[in-house]
N, CA, C and O of each residue as an XYZ file, in Angstrom:
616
protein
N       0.848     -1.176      0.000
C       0.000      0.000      0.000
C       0.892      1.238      0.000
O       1.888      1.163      0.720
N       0.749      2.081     -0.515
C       1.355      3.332     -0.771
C       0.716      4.651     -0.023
O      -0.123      4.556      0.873
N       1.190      5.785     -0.479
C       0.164      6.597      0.122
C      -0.048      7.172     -0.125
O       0.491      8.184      0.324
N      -0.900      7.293     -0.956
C      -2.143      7.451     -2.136
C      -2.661      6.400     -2.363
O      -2.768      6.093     -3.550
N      -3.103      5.592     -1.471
C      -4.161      4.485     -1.986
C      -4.721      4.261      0.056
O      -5.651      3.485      0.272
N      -4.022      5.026      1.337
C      -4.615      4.147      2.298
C      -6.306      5.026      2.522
O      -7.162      4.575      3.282
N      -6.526      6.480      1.585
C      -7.931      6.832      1.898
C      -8.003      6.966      0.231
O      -7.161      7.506     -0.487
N      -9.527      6.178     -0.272
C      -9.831      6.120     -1.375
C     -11.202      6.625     -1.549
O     -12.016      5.775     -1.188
N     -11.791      7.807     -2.013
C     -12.610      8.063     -2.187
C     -13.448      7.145     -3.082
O     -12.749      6.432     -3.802
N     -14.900      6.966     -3.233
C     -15.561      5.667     -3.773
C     -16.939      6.638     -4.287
O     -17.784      7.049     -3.492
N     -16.965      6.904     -5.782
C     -18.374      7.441     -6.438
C     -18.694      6.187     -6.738
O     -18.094      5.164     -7.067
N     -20.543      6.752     -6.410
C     -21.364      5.761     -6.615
C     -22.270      6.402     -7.961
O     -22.968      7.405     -8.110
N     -21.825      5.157     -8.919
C     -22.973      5.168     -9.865
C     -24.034      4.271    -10.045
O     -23.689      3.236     -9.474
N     -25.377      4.097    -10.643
C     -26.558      3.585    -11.000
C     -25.507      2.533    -11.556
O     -24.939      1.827    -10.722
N     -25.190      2.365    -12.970
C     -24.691      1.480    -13.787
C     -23.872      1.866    -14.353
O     -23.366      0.949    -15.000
N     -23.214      3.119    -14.565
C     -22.449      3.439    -15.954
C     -20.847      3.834    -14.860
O     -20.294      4.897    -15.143
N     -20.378      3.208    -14.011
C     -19.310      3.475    -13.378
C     -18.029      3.495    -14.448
O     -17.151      4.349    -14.570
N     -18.251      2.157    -15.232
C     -16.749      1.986    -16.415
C     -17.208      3.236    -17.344
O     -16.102      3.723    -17.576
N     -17.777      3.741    -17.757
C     -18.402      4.508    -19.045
C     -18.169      5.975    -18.354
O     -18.067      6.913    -19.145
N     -18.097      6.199    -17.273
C     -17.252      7.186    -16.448
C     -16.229      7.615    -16.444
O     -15.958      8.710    -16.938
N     -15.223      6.682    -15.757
C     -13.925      6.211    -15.665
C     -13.480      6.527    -16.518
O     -12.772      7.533    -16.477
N     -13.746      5.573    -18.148
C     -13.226      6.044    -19.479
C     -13.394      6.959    -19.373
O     -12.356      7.511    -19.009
N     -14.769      8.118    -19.547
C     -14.780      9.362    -19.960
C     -13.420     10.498    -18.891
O     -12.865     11.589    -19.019
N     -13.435      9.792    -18.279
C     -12.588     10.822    -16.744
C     -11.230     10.572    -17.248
O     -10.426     11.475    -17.022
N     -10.671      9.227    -18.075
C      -9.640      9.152    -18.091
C      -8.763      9.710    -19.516
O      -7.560      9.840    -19.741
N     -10.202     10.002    -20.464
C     -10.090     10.868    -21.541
C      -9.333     11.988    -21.427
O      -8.493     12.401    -22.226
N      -9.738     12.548    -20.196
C      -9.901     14.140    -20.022
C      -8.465     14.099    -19.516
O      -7.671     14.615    -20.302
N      -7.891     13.569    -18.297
C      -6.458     13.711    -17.768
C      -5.763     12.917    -18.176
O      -6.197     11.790    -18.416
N      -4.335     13.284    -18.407
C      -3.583     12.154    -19.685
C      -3.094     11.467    -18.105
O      -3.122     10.236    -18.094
N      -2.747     12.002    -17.064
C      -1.508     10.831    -16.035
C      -2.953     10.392    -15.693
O      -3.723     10.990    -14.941
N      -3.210      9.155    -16.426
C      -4.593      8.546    -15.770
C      -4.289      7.161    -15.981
O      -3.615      6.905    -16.979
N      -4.819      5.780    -14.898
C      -5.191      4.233    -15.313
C      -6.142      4.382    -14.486
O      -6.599      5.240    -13.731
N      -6.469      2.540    -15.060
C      -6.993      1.538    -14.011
C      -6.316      0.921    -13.052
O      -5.140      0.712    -13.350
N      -6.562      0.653    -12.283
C      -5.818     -0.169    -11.173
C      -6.647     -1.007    -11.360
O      -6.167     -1.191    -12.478
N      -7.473     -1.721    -11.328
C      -8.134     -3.115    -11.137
C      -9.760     -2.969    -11.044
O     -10.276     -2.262    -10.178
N     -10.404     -3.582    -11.857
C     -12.122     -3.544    -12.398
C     -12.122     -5.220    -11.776
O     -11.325     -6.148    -11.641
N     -13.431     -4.940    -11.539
C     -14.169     -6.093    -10.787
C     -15.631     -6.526    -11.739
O     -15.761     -5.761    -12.695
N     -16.580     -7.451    -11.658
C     -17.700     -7.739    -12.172
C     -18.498     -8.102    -11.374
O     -18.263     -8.503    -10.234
N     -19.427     -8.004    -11.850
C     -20.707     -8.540    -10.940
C     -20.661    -10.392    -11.604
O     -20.262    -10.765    -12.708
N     -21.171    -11.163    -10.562
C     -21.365    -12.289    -11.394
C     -22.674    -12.905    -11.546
O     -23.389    -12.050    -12.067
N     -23.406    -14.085    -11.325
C     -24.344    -14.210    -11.239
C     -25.384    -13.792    -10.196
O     -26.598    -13.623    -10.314
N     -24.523    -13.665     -9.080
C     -25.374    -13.161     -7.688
C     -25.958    -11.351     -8.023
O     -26.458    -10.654     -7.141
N     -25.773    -10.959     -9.241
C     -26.374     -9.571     -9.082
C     -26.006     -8.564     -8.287
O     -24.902     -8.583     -7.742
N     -26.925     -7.496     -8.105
C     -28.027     -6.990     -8.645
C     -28.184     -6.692     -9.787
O     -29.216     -6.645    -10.457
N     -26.796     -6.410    -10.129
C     -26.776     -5.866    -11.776
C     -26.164     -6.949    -12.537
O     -25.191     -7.539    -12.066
N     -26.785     -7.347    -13.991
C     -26.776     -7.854    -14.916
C     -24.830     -8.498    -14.569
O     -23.753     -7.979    -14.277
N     -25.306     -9.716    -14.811
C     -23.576    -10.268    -14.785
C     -22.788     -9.415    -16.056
O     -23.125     -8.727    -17.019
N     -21.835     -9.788    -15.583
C     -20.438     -8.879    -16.368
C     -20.567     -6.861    -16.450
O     -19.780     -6.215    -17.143
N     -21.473     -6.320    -15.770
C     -21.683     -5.274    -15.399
C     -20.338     -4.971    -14.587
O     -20.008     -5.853    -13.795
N     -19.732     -4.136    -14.655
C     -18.523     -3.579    -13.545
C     -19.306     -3.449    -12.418
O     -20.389     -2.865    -12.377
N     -18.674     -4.073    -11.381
C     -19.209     -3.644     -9.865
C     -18.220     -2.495     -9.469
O     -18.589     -1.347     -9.222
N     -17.288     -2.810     -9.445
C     -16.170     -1.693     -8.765
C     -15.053     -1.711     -9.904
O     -14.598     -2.814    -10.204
N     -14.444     -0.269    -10.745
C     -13.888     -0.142    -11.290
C     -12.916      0.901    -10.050
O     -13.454      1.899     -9.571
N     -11.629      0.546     -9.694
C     -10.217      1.403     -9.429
C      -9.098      2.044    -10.096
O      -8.103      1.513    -10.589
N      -9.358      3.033    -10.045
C      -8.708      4.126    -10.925
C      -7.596      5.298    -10.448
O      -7.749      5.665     -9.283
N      -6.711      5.810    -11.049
C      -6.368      7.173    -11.033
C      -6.238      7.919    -11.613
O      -5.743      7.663    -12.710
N      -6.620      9.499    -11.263
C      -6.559     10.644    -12.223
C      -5.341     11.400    -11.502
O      -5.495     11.868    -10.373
N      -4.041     11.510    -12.242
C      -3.355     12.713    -11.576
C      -2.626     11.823    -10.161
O      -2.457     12.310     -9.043
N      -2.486     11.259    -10.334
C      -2.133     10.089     -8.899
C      -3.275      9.851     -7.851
O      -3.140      9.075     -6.906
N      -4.334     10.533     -8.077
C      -4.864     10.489     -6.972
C      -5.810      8.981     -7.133
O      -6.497      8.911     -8.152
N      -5.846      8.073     -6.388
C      -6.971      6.990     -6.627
C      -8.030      7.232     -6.376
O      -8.318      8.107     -5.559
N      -9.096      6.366     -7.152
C     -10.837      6.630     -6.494
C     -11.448      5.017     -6.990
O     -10.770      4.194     -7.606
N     -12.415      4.886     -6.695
C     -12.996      3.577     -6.412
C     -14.295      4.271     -7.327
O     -14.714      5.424     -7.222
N     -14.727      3.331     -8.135
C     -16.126      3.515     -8.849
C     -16.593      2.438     -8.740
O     -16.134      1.363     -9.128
N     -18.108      2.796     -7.881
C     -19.197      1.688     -7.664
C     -20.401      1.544     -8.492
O     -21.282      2.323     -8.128
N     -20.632      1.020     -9.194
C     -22.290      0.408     -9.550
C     -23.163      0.314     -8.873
O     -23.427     -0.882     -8.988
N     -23.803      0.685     -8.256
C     -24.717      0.197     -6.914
C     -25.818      0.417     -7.172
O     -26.660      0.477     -6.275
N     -26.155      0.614     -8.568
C     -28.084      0.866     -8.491
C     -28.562      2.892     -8.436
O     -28.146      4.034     -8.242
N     -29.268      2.368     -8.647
C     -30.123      3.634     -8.103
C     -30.874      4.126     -7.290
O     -32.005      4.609     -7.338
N     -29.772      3.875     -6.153
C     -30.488      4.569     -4.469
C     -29.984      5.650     -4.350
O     -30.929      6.341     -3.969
N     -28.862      6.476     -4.438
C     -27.650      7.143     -4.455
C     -27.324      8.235     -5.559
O     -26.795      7.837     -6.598
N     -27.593      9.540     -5.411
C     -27.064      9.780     -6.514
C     -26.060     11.287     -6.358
O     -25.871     11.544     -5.169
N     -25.687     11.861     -6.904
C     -24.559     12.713     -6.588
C     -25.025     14.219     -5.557
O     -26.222     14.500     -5.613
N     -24.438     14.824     -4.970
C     -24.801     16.244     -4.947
C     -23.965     17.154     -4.468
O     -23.493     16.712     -3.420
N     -23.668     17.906     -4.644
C     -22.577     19.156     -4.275
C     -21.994     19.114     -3.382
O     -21.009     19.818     -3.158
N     -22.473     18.253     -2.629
C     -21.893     18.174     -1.337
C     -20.265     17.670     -0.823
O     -19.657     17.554      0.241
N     -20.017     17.473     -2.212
C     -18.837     16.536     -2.168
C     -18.583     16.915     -3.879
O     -19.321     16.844     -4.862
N     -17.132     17.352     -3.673
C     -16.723     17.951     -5.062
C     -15.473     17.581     -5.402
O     -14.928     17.007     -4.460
N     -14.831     17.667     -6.308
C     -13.692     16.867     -7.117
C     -12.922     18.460     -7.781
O     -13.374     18.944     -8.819
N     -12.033     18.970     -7.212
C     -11.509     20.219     -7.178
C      -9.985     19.992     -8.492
O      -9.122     19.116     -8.424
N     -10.053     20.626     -9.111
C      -9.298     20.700    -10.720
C      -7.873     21.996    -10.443
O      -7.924     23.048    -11.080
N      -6.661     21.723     -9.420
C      -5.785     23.195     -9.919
C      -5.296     23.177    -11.221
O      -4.625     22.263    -11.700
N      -5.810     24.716    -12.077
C      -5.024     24.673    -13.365
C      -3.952     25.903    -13.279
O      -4.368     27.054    -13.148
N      -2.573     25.618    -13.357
C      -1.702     26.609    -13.682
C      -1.953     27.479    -15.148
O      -1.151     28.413    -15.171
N      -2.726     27.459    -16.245
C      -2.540     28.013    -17.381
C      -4.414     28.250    -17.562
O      -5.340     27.551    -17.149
N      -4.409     29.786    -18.510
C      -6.019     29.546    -18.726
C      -6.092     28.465    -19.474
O      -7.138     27.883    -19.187
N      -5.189     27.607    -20.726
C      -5.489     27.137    -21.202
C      -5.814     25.465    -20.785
O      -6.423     24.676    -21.508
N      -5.206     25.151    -19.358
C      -5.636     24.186    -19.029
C      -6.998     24.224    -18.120
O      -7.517     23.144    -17.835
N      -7.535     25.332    -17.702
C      -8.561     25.810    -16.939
C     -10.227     25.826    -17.953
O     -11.404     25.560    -17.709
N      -9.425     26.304    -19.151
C     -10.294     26.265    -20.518
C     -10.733     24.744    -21.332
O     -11.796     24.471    -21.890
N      -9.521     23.918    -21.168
C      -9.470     22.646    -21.441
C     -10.831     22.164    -20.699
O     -11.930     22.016    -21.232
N     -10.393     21.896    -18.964
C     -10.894     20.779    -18.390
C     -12.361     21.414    -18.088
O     -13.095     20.521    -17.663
N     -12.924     22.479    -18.157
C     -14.135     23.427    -18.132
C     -14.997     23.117    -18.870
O     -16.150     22.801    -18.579
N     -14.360     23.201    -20.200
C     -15.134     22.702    -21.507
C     -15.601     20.923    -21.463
O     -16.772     20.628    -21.702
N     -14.672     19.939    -21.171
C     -14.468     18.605    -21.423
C     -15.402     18.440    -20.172
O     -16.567     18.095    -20.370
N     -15.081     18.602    -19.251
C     -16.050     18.133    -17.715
C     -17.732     18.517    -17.742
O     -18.670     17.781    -17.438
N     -17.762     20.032    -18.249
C     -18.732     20.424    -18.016
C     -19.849     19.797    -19.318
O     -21.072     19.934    -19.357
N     -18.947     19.082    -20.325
C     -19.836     18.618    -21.501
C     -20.820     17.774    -21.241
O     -20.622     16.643    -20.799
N     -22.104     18.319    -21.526
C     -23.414     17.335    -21.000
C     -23.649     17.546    -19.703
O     -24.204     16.740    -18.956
N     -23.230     18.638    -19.399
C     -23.782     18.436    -17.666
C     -24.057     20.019    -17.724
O     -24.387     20.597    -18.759
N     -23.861     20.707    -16.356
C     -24.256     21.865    -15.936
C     -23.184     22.460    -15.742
O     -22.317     21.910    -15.063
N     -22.967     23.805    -16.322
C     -22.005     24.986    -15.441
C     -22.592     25.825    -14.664
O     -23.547     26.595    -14.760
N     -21.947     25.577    -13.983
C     -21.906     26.904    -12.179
C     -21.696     28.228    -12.138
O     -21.914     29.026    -13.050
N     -21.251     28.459    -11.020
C     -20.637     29.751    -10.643
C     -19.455     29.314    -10.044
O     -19.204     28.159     -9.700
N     -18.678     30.389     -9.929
C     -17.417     30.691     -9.058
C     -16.469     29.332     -9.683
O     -15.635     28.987     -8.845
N     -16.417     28.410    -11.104
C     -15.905     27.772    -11.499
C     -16.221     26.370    -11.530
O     -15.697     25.514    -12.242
N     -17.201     26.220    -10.619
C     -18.151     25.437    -10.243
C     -18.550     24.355    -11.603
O     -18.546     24.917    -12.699
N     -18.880     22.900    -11.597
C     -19.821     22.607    -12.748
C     -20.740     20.930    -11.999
O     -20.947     20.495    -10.866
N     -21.001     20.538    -13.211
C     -21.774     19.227    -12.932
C     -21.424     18.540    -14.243
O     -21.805     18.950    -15.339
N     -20.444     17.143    -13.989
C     -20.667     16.703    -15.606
C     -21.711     15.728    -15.638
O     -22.423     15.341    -14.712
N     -21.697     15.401    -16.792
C     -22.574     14.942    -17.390
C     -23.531     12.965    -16.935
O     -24.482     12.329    -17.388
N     -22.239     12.728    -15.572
C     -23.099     11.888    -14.841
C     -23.734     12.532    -13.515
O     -24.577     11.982    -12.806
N     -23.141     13.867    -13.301
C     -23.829     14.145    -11.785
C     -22.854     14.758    -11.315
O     -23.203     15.733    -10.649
N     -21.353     14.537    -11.405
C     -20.324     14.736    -10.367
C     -19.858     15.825    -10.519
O     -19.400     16.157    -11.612
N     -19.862     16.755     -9.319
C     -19.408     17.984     -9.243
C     -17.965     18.599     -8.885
O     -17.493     18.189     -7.825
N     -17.326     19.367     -9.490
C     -15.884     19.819    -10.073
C     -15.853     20.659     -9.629
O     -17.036     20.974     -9.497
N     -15.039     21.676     -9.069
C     -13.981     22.815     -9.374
C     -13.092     23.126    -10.062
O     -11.996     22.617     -9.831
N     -13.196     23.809    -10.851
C     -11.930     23.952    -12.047
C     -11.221     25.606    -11.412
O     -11.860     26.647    -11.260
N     -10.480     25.492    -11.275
C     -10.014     26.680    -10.123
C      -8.562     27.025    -10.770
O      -7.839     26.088    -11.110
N      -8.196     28.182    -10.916
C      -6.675     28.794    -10.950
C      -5.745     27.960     -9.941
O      -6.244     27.792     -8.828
N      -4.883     27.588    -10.086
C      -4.135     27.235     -8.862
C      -3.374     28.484     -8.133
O      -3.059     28.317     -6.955
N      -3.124     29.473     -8.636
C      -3.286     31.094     -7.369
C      -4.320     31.204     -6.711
O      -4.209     32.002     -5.781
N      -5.333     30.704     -6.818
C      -6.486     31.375     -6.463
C      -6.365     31.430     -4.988
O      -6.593     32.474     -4.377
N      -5.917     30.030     -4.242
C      -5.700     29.855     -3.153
C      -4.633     30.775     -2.184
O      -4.843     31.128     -1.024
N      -3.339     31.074     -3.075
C      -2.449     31.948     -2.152
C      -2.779     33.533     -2.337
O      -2.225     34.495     -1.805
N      -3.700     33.501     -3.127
C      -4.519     34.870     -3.424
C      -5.270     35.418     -2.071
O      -5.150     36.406     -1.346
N      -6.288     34.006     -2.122
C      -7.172     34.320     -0.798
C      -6.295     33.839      0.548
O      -7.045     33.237      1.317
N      -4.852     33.936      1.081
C      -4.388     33.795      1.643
C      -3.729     35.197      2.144
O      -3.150     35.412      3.209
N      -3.933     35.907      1.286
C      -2.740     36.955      1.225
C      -3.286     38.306      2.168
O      -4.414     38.798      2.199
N      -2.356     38.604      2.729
C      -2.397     39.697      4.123
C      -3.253     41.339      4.034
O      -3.723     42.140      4.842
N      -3.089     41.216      2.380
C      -3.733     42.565      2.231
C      -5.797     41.810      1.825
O      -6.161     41.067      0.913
N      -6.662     42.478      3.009
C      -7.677     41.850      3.204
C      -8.583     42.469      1.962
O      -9.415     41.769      1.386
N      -8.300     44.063      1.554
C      -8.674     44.390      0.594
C      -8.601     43.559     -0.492
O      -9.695     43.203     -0.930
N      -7.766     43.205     -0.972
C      -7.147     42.367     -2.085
C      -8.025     41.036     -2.153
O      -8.543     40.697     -3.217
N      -8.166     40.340     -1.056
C      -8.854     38.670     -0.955
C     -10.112     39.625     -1.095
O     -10.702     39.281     -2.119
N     -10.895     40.898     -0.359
C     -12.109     40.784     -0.569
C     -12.770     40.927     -2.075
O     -13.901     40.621     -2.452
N     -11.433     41.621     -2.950
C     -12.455     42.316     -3.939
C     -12.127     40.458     -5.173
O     -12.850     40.035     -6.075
N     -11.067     39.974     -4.735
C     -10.686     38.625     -5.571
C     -12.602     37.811     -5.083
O     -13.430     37.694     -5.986
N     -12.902     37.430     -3.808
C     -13.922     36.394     -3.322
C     -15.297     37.494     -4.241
O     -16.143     36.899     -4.909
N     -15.328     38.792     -4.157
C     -16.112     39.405     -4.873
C     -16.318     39.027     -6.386
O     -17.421     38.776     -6.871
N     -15.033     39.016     -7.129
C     -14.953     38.652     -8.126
C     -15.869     37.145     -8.855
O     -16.658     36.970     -9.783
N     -15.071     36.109     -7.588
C     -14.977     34.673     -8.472
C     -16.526     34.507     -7.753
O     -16.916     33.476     -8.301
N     -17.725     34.981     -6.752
C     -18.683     34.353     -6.482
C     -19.734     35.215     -7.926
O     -20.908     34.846     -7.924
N     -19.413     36.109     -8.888
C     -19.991     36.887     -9.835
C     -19.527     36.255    -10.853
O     -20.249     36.440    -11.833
N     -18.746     35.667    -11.036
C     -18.632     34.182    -12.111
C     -19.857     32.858    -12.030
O     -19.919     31.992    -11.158
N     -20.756     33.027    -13.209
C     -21.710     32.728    -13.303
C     -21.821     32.128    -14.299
O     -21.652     32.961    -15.190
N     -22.120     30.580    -15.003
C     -22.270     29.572    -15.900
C     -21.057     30.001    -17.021
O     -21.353     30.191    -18.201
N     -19.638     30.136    -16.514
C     -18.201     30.402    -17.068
C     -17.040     30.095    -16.506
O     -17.205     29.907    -15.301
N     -16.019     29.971    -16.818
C     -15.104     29.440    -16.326
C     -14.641     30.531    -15.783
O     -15.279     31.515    -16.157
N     -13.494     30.849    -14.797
C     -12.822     32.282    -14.473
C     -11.172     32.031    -15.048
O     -10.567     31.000    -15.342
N     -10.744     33.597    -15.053
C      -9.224     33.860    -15.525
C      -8.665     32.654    -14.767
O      -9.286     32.232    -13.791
N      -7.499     32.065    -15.171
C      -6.258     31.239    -13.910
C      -5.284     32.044    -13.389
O      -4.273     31.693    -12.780
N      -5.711     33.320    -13.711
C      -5.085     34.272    -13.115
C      -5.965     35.441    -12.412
O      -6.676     36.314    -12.910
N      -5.696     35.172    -11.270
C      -6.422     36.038    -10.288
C      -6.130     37.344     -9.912
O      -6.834     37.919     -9.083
């Protein structure tokens, strides 16, 4: 075990967990599988259905479940994107948000449910920074970003 694999976050999908995965692994090139599982005859879902597909985007691992449709996504829990360049901020904005919903403040929903941040990677030592003027009129800024991506430069 390494470490990046001893806490694994685990999205739950209805059925389309592999059809995810692929699409997720489209989008970031340092991406695999680590190991897909099946359902077999015991169900719920149709044998040879992926039960649990294990993955990484970016090193980070995540666990994709099949589990039906009890479960389904909500903001509450978000998958945060730092881009050093607009053009990678522009990239993953466009590709994530395809078929789904755009937000505010960088915010989106793709196109199974799962909600993103696509964020400057300054943005953070921005709103860190000592002059309070400065963070207020930046948090002013990015909550008036509305169904668009923002500068990666803050």
């Amino acid at each position: 075990m390494t470490g990046n694999d001893k806490v694994t976050p685990c999205l739950w999908f209805d059925r389309n967990a592999e059809e995810a995965v692929n699409h997720y692994m489209s989008i970031f090139k340092n991406s695999r599988i680590v190991s897909l599982s099946r359902y077999g005859e015991a169900g719920p879902l149709p044998k040879g259905t992926a039960l649990t597909v294990t993955f990484e985007l970016e090193g980070q691992r995540f666990q994709a479940l099949n589990g039906g449709p009890y479960f389904k996504f909500t903001e509450t829990i978000s998958l945060s994107v730092s881009c050093g360049t607009q053009a990678e901020l522009d990239g993953f904005w466009e590709r994530l948000s395809e078929g789904g919903e755009q937000g505010q403040c960088g915010w989106l929903k793709d196109k199974f449910g799962l909600s993103w941040q696509i964020v400057p990677s300054a943005l953070g030592e921005v709103m860190q920074d000592q002059d309070a003027g400065k963070t207020n009129r930046v948090m002013a800024a990015v909550i008036q970003v509305r169904n668009r991506r923002f500068e990666a430069r803050v």
